[in-house]
C-alpha positions as CSV (number, residue, x, y, z in Angstrom):
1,X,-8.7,-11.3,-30.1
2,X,-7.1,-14.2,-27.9
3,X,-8.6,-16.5,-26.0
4,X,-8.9,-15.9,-22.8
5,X,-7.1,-17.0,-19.8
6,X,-8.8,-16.6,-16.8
7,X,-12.3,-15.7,-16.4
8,X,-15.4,-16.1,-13.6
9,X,-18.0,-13.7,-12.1
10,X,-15.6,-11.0,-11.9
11,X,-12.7,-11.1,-13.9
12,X,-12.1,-11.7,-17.6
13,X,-8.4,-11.4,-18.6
14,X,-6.8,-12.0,-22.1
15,X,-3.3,-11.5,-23.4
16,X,-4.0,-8.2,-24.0
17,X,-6.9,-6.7,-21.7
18,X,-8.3,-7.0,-18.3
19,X,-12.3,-6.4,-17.3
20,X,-12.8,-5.5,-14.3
21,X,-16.6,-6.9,-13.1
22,X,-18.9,-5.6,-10.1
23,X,-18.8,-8.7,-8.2
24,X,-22.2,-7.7,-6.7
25,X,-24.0,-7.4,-10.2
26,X,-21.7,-9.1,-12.5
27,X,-21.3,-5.9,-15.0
28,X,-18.3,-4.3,-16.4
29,X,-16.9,-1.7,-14.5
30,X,-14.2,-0.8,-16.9
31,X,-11.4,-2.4,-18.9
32,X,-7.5,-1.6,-19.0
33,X,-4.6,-3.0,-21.2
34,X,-2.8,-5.7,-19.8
35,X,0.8,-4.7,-19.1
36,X,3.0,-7.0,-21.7
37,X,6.0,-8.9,-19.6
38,X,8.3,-8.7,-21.9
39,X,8.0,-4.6,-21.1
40,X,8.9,-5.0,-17.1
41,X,12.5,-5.2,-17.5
42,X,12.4,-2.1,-19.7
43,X,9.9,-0.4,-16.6
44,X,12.8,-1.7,-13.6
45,X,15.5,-0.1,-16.1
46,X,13.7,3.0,-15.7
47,X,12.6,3.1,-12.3
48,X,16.6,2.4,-11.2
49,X,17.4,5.3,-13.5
50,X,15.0,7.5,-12.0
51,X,16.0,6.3,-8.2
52,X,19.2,7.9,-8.4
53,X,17.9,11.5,-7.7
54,X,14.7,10.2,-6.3
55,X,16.7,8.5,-3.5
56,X,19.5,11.5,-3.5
57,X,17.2,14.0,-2.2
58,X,16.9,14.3,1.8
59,X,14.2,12.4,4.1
60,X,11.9,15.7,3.9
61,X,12.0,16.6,0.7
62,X,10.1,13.3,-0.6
63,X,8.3,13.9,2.5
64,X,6.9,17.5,1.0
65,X,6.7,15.7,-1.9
66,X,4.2,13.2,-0.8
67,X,2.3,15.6,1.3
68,X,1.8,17.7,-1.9
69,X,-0.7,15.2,-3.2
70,X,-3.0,15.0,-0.5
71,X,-5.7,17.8,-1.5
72,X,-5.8,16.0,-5.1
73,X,-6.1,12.6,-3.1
74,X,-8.8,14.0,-0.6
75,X,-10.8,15.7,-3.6
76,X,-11.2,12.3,-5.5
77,X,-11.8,10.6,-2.3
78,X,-15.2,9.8,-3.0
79,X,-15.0,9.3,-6.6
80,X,-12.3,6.5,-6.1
81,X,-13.9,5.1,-3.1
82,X,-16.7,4.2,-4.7
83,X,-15.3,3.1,-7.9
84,X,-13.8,0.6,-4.8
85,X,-16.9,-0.6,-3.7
86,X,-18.0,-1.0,-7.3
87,X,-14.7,-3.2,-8.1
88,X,-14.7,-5.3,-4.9
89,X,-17.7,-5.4,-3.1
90,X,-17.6,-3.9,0.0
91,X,-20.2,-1.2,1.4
92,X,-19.8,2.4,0.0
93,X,-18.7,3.9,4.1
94,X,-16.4,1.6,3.7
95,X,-14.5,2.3,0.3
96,X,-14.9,5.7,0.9
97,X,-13.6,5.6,3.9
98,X,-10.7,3.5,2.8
99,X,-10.0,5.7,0.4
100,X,-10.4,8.6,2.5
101,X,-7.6,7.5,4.6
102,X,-5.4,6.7,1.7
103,X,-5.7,10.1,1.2
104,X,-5.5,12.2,4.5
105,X,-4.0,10.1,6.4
106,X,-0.4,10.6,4.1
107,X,0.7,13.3,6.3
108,X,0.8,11.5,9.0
109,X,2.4,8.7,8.2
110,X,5.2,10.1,6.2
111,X,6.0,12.3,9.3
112,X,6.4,8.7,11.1
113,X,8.2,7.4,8.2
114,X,10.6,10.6,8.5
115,X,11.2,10.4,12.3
116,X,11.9,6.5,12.2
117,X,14.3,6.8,9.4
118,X,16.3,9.8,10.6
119,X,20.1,8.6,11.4
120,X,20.7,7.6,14.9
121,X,24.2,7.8,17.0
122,X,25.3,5.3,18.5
123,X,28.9,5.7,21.0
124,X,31.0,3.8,23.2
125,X,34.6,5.0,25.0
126,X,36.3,4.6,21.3
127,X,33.7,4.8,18.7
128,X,31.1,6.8,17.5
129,X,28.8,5.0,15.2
130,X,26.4,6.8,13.0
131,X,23.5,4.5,11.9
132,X,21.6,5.3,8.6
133,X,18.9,4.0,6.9
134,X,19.3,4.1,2.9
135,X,16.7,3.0,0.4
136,X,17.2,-0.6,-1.4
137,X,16.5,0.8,-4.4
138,X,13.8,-0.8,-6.7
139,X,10.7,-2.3,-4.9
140,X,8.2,-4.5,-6.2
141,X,4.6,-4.1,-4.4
142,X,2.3,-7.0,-5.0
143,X,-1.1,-6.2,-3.0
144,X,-4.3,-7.9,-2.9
145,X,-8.0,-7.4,-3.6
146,X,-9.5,-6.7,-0.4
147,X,-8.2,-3.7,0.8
148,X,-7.2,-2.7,-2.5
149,X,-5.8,0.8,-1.5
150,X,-4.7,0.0,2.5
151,X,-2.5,-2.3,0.8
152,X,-1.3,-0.5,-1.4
153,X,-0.6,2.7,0.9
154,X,1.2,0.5,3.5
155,X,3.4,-1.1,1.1
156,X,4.1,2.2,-1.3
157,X,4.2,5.1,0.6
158,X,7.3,4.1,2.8
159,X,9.2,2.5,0.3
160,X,8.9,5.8,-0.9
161,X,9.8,7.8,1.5
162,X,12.4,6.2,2.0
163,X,13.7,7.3,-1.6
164,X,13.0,3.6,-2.9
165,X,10.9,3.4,-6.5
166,X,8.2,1.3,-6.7
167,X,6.5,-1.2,-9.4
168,X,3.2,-1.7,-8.2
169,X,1.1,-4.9,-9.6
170,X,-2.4,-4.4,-8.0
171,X,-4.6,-7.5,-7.9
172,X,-6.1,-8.1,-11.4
173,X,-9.5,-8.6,-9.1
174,X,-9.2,-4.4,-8.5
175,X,-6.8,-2.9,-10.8
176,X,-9.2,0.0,-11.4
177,X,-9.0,1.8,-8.1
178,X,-4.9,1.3,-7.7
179,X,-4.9,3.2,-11.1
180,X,-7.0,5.7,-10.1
181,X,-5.1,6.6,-7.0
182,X,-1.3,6.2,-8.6
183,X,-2.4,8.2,-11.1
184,X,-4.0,11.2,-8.6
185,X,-0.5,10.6,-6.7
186,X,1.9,10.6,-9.9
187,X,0.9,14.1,-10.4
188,X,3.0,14.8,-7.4
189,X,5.9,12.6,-8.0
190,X,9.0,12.7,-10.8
191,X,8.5,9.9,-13.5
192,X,9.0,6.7,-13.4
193,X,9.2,7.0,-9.3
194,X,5.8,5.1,-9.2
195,X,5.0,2.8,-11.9
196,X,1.9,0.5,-12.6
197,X,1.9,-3.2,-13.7
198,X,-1.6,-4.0,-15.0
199,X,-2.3,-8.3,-14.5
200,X,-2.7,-11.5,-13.2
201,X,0.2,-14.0,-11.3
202,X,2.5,-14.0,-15.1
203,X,3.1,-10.7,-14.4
204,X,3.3,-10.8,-10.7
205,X,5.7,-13.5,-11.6
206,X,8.2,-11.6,-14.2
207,X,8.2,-8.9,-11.5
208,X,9.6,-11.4,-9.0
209,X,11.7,-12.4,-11.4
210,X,13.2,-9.1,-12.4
211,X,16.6,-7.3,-11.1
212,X,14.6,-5.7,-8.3
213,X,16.1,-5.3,-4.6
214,X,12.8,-5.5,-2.8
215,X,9.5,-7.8,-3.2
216,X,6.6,-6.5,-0.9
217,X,3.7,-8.7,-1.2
218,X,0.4,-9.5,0.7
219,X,-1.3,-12.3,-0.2
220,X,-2.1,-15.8,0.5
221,X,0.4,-18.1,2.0
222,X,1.2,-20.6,-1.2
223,X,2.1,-17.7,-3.6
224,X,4.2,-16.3,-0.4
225,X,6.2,-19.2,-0.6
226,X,6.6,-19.3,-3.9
227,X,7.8,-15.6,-4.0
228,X,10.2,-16.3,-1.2
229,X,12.0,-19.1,-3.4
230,X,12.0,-16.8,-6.3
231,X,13.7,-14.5,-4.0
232,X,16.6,-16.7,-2.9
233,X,18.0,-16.4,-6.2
234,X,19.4,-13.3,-6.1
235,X,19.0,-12.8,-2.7
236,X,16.3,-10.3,-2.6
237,X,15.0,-9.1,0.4
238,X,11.0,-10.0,1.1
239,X,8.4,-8.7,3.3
240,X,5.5,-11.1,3.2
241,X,1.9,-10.5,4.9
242,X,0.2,-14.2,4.3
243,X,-3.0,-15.8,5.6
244,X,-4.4,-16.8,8.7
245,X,-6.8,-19.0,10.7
246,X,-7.2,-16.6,13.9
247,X,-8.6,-18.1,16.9
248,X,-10.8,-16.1,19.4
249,X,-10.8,-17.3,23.0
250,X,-13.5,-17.2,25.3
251,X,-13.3,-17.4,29.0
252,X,-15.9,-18.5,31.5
253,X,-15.5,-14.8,32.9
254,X,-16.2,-12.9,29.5
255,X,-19.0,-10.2,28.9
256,X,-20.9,-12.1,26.7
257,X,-22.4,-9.5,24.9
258,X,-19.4,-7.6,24.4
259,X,-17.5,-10.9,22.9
260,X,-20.6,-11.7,20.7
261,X,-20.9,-8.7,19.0
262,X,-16.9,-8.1,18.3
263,X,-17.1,-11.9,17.1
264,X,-19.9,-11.0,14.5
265,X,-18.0,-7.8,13.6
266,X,-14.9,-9.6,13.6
267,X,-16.3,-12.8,11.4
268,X,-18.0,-11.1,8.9
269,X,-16.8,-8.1,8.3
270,X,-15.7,-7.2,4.5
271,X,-17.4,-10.8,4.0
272,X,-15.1,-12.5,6.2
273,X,-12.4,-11.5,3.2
274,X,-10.0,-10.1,5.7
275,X,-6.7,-11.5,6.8
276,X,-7.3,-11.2,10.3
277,X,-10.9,-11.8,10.7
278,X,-12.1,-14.3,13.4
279,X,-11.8,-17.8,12.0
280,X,-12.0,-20.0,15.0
281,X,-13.7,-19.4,18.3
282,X,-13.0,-21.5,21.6
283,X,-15.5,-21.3,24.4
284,X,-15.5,-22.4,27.4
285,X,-18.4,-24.9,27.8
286,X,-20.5,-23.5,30.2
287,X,-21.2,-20.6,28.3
288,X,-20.4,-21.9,25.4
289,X,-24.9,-22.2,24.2
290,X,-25.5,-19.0,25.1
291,X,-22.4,-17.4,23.3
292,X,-23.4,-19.6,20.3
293,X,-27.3,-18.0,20.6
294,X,-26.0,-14.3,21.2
295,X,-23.1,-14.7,17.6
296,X,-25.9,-15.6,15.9
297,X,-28.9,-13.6,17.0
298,X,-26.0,-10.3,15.9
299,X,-24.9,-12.2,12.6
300,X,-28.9,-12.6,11.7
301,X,-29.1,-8.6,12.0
302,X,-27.0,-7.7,9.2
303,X,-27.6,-6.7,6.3
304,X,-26.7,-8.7,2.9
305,X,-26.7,-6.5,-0.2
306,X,-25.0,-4.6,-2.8
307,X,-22.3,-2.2,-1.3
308,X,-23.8,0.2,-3.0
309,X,-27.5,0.2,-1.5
310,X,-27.8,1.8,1.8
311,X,-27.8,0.2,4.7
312,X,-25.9,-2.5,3.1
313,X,-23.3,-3.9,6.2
314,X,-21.9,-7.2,4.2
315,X,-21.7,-7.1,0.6
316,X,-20.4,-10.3,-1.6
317,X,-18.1,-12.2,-2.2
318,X,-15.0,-11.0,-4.3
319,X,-15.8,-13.7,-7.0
320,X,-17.5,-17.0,-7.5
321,X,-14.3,-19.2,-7.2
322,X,-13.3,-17.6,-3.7
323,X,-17.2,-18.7,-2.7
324,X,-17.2,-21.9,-3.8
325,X,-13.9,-22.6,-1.5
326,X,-16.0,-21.4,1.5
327,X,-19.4,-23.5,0.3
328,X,-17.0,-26.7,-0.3
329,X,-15.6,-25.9,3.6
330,X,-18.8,-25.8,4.9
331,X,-20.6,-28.4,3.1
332,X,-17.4,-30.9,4.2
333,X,-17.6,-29.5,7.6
334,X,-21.3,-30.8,7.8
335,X,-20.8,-34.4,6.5
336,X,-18.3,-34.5,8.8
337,X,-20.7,-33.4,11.9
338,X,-20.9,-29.6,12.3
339,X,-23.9,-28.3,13.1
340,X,-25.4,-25.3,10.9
341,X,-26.6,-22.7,13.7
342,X,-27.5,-20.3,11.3
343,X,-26.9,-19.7,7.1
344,X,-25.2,-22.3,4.4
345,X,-25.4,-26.2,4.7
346,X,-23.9,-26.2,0.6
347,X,-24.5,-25.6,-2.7
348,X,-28.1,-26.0,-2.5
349,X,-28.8,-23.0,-0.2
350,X,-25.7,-20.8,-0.6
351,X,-27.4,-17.8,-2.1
352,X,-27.3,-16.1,-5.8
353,X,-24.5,-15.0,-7.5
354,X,-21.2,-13.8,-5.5
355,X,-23.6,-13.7,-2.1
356,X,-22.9,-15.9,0.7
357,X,-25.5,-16.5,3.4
358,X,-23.8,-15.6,7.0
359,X,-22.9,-18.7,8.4
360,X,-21.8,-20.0,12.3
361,X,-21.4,-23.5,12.9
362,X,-21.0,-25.4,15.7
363,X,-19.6,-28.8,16.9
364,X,-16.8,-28.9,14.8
365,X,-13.2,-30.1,15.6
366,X,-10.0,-30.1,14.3
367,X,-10.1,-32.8,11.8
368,X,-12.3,-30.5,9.4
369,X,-10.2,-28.7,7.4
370,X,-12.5,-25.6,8.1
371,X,-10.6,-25.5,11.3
372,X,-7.5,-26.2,9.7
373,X,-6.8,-24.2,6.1
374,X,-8.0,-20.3,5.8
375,X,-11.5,-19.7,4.5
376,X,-12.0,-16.2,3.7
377,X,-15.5,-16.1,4.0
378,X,-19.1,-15.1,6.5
379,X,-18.2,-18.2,8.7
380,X,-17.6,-18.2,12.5
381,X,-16.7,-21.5,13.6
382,X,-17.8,-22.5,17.4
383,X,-15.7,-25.1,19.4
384,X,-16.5,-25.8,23.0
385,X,-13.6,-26.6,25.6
386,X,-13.3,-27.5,29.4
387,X,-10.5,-25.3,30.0
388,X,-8.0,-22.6,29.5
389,X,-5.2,-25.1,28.7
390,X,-7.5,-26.6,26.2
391,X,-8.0,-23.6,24.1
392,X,-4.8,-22.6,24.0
393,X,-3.7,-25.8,22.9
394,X,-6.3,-25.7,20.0
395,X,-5.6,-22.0,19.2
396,X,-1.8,-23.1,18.6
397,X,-2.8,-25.9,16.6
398,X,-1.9,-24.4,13.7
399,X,0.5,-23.4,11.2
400,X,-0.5,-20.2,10.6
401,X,0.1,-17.0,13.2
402,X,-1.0,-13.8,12.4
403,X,-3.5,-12.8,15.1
404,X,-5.6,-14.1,18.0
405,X,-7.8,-12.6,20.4
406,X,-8.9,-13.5,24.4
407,X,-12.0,-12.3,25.9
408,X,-12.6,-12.3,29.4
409,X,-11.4,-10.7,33.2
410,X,-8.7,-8.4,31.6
411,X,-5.6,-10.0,34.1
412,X,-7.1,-13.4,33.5
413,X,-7.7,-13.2,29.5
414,X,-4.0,-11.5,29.0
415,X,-2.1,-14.3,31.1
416,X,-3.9,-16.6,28.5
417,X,-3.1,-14.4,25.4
418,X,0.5,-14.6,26.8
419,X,0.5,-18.2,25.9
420,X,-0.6,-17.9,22.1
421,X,1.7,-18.0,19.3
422,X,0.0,-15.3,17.0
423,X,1.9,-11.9,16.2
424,X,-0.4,-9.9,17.5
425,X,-2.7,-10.4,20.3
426,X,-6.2,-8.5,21.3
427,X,-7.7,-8.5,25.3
428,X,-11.2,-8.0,25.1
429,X,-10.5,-6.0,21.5
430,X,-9.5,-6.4,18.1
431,X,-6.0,-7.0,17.4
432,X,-4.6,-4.0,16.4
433,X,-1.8,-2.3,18.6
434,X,-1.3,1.2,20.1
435,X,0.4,3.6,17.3
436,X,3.6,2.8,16.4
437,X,2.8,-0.8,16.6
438,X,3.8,-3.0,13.7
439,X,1.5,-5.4,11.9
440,X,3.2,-8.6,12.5
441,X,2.2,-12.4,11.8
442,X,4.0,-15.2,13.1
443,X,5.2,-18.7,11.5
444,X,3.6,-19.0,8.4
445,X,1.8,-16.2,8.8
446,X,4.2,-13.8,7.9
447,X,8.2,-12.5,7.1
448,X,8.7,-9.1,8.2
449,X,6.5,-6.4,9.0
450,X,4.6,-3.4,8.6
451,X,4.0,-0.4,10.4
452,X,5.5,1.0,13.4
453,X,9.2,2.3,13.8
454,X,10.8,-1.0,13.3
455,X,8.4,-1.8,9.9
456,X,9.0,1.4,8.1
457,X,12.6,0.8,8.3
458,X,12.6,-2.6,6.7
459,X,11.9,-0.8,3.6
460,X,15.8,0.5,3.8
461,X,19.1,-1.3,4.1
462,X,20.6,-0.5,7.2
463,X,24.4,0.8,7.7
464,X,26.7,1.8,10.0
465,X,29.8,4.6,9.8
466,X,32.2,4.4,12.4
467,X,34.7,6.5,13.2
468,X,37.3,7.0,16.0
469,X,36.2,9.5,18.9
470,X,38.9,12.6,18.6
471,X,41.4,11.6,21.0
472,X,40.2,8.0,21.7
């Protein structure tokens, strides 16, 4: 057998196989062959063959297509989503409620799909211009570990409709559920429309590499950048989700309660292992005690566990490398003056295994890099500030933007929220739009988008007919 070449609490890889491990227990979940790279040129050969009639058939046909697969998806709903929470972490509800959606909620979206991508007329005195939106043609999908089948839905399912085929590489952290659910919805489709790429970054990296037309990734913002200078090669096009460090805001005028408790959700959610969770929080000063007491007294009221327990809210971390980025955070954050409100000073009390103690600190500033570089992890970070001016200054201090929220009088909190650089922007909420909004990050945040009439059609090359107006 050959030696291995990666391996921690969760993930032993060799040349040839892939374990996948409960991150909660550390035991075997289950073990696939690793997807040789000399073997993805031969997989983008056949996924271009197979786009020709794939892409050749009208907007609703793939649409009926898709739609066909949803009683199998919704059947093995369950089964999948907890073969999730088993893979990654996260409480049962919540892979099977992931998965769930990933099932049902197909029809839906491929009818928005359908309706943005439909040809549109454009005319002036001369011309009449007919706008269509054709498929690219082979799309790579890179999607992470923890929403390993939200990712993968929002990335695959328009590039399909869209009559695009797609190579999907799946995080080697949860390759087991992105199986499971291509393989539920290749029952539906013509071969080789959706294809499977089982491994770690080599692979991820000869996909990149390969003649494809589109690379759809999510993922932190290093490897974006690296993907987005592979790109310029060939000129591929790139949609890119990347980290974050969102800032919450605090007015002197906020419901206290109502902040507190969407900060704890917000924090700690999934672990904190969410793109958009609430990184940094800037309150105003004279409230800025008693919002510090109330975050923690609804951070020390969750519960820690296995995802599969009941009752479990916060399960662990996805691995022991991703934890000991958040411990080293924290543990610098507190030499350098941070104050430990509640959970993890370091190593010494940073809990067993892949669990993390909640943590909120307090006092810190921005010459920690806490407050600086993404953490991914149960930690709310508490910054008081005299004034508006000041937290929006402090929220912007950063090179990341993918979301931000403002809590306070609804006009006052959204003339502050007009000042943040973020893509998207919450008022006393989370930051997620009205439908048909896209899922947008700004600066290094993010290239391209998701979602929404304008995101579903970056998955397609855009043209334009014109033709003389009879008489013109």
């Amino acid at each position: 057998m050959p030696s291995k070449t990666t391996t921690d609490a969760t993930l032993a890889i060799t040349a040839e196989t892939l374990v996948s491990m409960d991150p909660a227990s550390g035991n075997p979940v289950g073990e696939l062959l690793v997807t040789p790279v000399d073997h993805i040129p031969q997989m983008v050969r056949d996924a271009r063959i197979a786009q020709r009639s794939w892409g050749a058939m009208t907007l609703e046909q793939r649409a009926e297509i898709l739609k066909s697969a949803v009683p199998r998806l919704a059947e093995e709903a369950t089964q999948i989503g907890e073969l999730l929470t088993r893979e990654m972490g996260k409480p049962r509800p919540q892979g099977v409620g992931e998965a769930t959606y990933c099932a049902n909620g197909i029809a839906e979206e491929v009818d928005a799909i359908v309706d943005a991508l439909r040809p549109e007329t454009l005319e002036d005195e001369r011309l009449r211009t007919t706008l269509r939106f054709d498929p690219h043609g082979v799309v790579a999908a890179i999607t992470p570990w923890n929403f390993p089948l939200l990712m993968v839905f929002q990335s695959v399912i328009p590039a399909l409709v869209a009559g695009n085929t797609v190579i999907l590489k799946p995080s080697e952290e949860t390759p087991l559920v992105a199986r499971e659910w291509v393989a539920v919805l290749n029952e539906a489709l013509p071969p080789n429309v959706l294809q499977l790429v089982i491994g770690d970054e080599r692979q991820g990296k000869a996909l990149v590499e390969a003649p494809i037309d589109l690379v759809v990734f999510t993922g932190s913002r290093e490897a974006g950048k690296h993907i987005l200078r592979e790109a310029s090669g060939g000129l591929k096009r790139v949609i890119l989700e990347l980290g974050g460090k969102d800032p919450m805001i605090v007015l002197a005028d906020a419901d206290l309660d109502a902040a507190a408790a969407f900060a704890a959700r917000n924090s700690f959610r999934n672990t904190g292992q969410v793109c958009v969770s609430t990184e940094r929080i800037y309150v105003e000063e004279g409230i800025a005690e008693d919002f510090t007491e109330k975050l923690a007294e609804k951070a020390a009221a969750m519960r820690i566990g296995s995802g599969m327990d009941s009752g479990v809210e916060i399960g662990p971390m996805i691995n022991r490398g991703q934890k000991d980025h958040v411990v080293r955070q924290v543990e610098s954050a507190v030499r350098s003056g941070a104050r430990v409100i509640m959970g993890c000073h370091g190593p010494d009390d940073a809990g067993e295994g892949n669990f993390l103690p909640l943590t909120v600190l307090a006092d810190v500033d921005h010459d920690m890099e806490i407050m600086r570089e993404e953490t991914f992890g149960p930690v709310a970070c508490v910054m008081s500030v005299r004034s508006d001016d000041e937290a929006v200054r402090l929220a912007n201090d950063t090179r990341f933007g993918l979301a931000a929220c403002v809590w306070g009088d609804p006009d006052h909190a959204e003339e502050v929220a007009a000042k943040l650089t973020a893509g998207m922007i919450g008022v006393n909420q989370g930051c997620g739009g009205a439908d048909g909004s896209p899922w947008v990050g700004a600066m290094e945040s993010g290239y391209g988008w998701h979602g929404g009439r304008y995101g579903h059609r970056q998955f397609c090359q855009v043209r334009t007919i014109s033709r003389a107006k009879q008489g013109g």
